[in-house]
N, C-alpha and C positions, 0 to 999 in steps of 0.2 A: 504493500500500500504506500508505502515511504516512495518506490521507485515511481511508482504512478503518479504519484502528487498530492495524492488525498490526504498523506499523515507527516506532513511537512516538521511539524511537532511533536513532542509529547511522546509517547506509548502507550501502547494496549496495556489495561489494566487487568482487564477479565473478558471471557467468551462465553456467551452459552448459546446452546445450538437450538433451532427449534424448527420443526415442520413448517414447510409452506401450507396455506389454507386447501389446495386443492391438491397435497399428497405428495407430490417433487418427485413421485418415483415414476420413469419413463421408461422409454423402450432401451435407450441406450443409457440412460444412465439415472441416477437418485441429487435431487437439488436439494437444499435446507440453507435455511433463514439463518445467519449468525449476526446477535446481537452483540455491541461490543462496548465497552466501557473503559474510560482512557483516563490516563495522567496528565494535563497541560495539554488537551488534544480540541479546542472547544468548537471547532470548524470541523471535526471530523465527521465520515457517517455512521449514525448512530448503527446501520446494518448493511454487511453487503450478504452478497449469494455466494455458497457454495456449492461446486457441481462434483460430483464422483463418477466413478465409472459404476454400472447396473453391476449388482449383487447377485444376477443371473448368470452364472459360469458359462454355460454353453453358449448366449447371445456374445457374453463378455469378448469368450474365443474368437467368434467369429470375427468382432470389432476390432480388435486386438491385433489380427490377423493384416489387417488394412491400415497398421496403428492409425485409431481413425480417433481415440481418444486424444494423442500429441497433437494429430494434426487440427481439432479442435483447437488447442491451444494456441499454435502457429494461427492458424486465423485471426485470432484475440489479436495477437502482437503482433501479426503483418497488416491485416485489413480491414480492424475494428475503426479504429478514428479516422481510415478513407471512405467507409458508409457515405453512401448521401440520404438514405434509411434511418427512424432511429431503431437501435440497438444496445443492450447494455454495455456500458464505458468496462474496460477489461481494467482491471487493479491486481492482477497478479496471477503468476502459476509456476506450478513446477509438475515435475515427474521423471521420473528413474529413466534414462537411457540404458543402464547395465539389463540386458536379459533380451532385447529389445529382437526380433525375430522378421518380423514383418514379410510370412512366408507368402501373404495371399495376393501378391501380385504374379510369386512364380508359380505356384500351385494352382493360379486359376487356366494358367499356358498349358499343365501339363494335364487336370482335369479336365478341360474343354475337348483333351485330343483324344483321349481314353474309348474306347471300345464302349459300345450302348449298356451291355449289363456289368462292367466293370464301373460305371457313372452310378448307376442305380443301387450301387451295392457300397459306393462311399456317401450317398447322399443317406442311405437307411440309417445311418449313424454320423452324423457331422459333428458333433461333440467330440466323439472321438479323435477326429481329427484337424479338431480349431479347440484348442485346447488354453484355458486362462492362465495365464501370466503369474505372479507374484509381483508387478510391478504397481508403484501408485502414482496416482494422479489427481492434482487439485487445483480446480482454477476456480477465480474469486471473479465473480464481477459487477458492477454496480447493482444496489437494491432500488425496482421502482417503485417500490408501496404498496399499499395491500391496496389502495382506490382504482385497480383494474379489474379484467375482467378474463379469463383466459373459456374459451367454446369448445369441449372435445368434440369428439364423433357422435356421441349423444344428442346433443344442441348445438348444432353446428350455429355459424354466424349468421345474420341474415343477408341479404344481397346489395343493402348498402355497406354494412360491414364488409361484404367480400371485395365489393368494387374496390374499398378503401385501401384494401390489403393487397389489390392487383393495384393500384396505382404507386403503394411502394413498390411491390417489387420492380415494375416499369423504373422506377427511378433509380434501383441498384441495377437494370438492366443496362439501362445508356451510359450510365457511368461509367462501366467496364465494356465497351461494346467494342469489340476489336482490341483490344488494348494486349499488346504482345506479349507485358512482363507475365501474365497468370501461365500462359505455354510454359509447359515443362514443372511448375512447382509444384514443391510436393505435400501442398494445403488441398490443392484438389484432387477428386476420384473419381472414374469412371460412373457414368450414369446407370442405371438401371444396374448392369453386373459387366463383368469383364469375360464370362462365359456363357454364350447364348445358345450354343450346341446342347452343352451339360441340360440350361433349362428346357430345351426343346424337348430332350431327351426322356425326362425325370417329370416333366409336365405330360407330356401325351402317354408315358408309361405308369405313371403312379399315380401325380396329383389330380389328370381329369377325374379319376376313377372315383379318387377319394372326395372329391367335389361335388359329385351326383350323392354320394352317398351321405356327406354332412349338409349339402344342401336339398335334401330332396324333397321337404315340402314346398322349393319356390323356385327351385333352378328349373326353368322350361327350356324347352328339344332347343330353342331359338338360341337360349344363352349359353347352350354348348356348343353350337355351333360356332356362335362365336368366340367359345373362347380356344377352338380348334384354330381357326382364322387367325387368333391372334399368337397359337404359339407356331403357323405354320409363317408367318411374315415377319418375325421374332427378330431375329438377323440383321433384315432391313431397316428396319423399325430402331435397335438400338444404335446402329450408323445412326442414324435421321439424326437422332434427340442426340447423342455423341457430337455432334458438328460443334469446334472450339469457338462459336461466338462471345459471349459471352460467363460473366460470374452466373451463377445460380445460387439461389439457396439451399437445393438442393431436396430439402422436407420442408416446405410451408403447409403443412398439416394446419387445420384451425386450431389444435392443441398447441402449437409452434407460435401462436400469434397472441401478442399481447394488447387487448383495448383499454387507453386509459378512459375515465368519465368523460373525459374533455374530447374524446372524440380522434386521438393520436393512436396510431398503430404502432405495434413496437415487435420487430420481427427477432425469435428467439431461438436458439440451439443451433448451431453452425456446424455440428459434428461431418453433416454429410453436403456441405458447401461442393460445388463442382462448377466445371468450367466446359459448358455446353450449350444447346439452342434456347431458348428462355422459353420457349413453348412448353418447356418439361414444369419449369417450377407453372408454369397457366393450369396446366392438365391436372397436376398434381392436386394444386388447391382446391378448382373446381372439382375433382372427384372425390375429394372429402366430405363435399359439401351438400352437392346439391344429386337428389333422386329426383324418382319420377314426378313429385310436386314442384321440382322445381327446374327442372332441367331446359323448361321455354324459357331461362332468364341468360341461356349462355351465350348469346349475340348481344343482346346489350354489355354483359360485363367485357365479354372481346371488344370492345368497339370502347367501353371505358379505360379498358389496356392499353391499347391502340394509342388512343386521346393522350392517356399519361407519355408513352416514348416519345410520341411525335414532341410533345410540352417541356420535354429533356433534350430535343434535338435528335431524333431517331426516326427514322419512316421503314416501317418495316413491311414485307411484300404479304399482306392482308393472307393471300393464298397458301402459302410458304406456313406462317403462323397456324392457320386451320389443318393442314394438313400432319404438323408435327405436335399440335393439340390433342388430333385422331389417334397419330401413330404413340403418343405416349398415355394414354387412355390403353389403347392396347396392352404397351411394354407393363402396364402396371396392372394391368389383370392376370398376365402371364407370373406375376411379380408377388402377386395375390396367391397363385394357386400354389407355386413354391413356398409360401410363408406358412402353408398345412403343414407340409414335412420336416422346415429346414428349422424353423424358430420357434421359440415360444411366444406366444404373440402378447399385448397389452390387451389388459383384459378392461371391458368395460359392464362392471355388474355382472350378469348373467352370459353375456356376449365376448368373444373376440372380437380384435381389431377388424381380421377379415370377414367375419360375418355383419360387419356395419359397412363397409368400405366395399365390399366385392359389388355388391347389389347397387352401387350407385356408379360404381365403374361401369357396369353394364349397360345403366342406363345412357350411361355417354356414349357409348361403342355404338350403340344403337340411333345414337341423334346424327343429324345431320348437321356436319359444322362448316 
């Protein structure tokens, strides 16, 4: 905090730790409230955030695998205060380099190539072989108050809220739009996955089957067809959204986005930042968001997207944007039906993540954009 500027003064006198209101435990990782009490400190804050990495071993492995916790970090300290977004102010981190493995950029080269039932027979157990760490990780970063409001998958936001949340991103999109230095760093990651054979594979051998069978009171002929469609174009589809445009967010899940009272969006968790077509972070959101009640509002919120680049200095080709909207609607159904086998998912109540999320993917596959 001292390095950041916030503790110019004085010392920490005392820590206590205490839950966020709505739980801090997430898919990739557990947040908490630390309240803090100082010596000669009288400008400090009275609390910032702490983030850890998920207390789920097997997810952890996975993450770990792509150190996709560090490269959180490096985000904070490369391209938190270049945001034209807001976002919370970084105050600090650390984390062990010793142990540090970072297998799953070559293991994804050497999986993708594997023989069809030698693929299926490493994905039956992934734990096994994305294995957690002993290493720690903790980054601090500013606290914005309890007078917000964060929308999971439950209640998602409404569609001024959404526009609101597509007009920042527009503004972290032109920022970064073409901009050379993100090529090659290693803050960013691969979109959707870096093996699209493996999910072809492991999708049309395993997870359709198992997707009839845990959705079979709602899944219809139509939405397996579609989702044949979409692991038969898989490929294509992850080039598309892959194209080095652009920063991404990467997850702007409505869980991801922060409303203050006033009406300010505040976009959070950077773990899965990438450097790709910005139609992916568009798709992404909208299919968090909006099902079949709501899915006649996605030409106006494109067309509010739009409005936001152009107002940043960006004209982007209307057609191009819709088309890589389609194909990553797809990439994340396919994304969906691998997240049966490969994860544990975030549970909401009674529900997984993908039994709220799958059925509004769908319905976007199905619209015309």
């Amino acid at each position: 905090m001292r390095d950041a500027g916030v503790l110019p003064n004085g010392r920490v006198r005392s820590v206590t730790v205490r839950p966020l209101s709505g739980g801090g435990t997430g898919f990739t990782g557990d947040t908490v409230r630390v309240l803090l009490e100082y010596e000669d400190a009288p400008d400090a804050p009275s609390s910032v955030i702490a983030k850890f990495p998920t207390t789920d071993r097997p997810t952890r492995g996975m993450l770990e695998a792509f150190d996709a916790y560090a490269r959180e970090i490096r985000f904070y300290q490369r391209y938190a205060h270049r945001l034209p977004c807001p976002t919370p102010a970084y105050l600090g981190a650390d984390y062990d380099t010793k142990g540090a493995k970072h297998t799953g950029p070559r293991m994804s080269r050497l999986i993708d190539a594997l023989p069809d039932r030698v693929q299926l027979k490493v994905t039956a157990d992934v734990a096994k072989f994305m294995r957690a760490s002993k290493r720690r990780y903790a980054l601090l970063i500013e606290d914005l108050g309890g007078d917000t409001t964060v929308y999971d998958l439950t209640s998602p936001p409404d569609n001024a809220q959404l526009a609101a949340a597509l007009e920042e991103l527009a503004a972290l999109h032109a920022a970064f739009w073409h901009v050379g230095g993100l090529h090659g760093d290693d803050v960013f990651r691969a979109v959707l996955t870096t093996t699209p054979g493996l999910y072809q594979t492991v999708g049309r051998k395993r997870c359709l089957a198992l997707a009839q069978e845990l959705w079979a009171d709602w899944l219809t002929v139509a939405d397996v067809a579609a989702l044949r469609e979409a692991l038969d174009r898989f490929p294509e589809d992850v080039a598309r959204v892959n194209q080095k445009i652009t920063m991404i967010h990467g997850d702007p899940r409505s869980d991801n986005i922060l409303y203050g009272a006033d009406g300010k969006v505040v976009l959070l968790d950077w773990s899965l930042a990438g450097h790709a077509h910005p139609g992916y972070d568009v798709a992404y959101l909208l299919s968090s968001c909006l099902g079949t009640d709501r899915i006649g509002a996605r030409h106006e919120l494109l067309e509010r997207y739009e409005g936001a680049l152009a107002r940043n200095g960006v004209e982007i080709d209307g057609a191009d944007l819709r088309a890589t909207v389609a194909a990553a609607y797809r990439g994340l159904a396919v994304q969906q039906l691998m997240s049966i086998v490969v994860l544990n998912n975030e549970s909401y109540g009674d529900d997984s993540m993908y039994d709220l999320w799958m059925p509004r993917i769908l319905v976007g596959i199905a619209a015309e954009w």
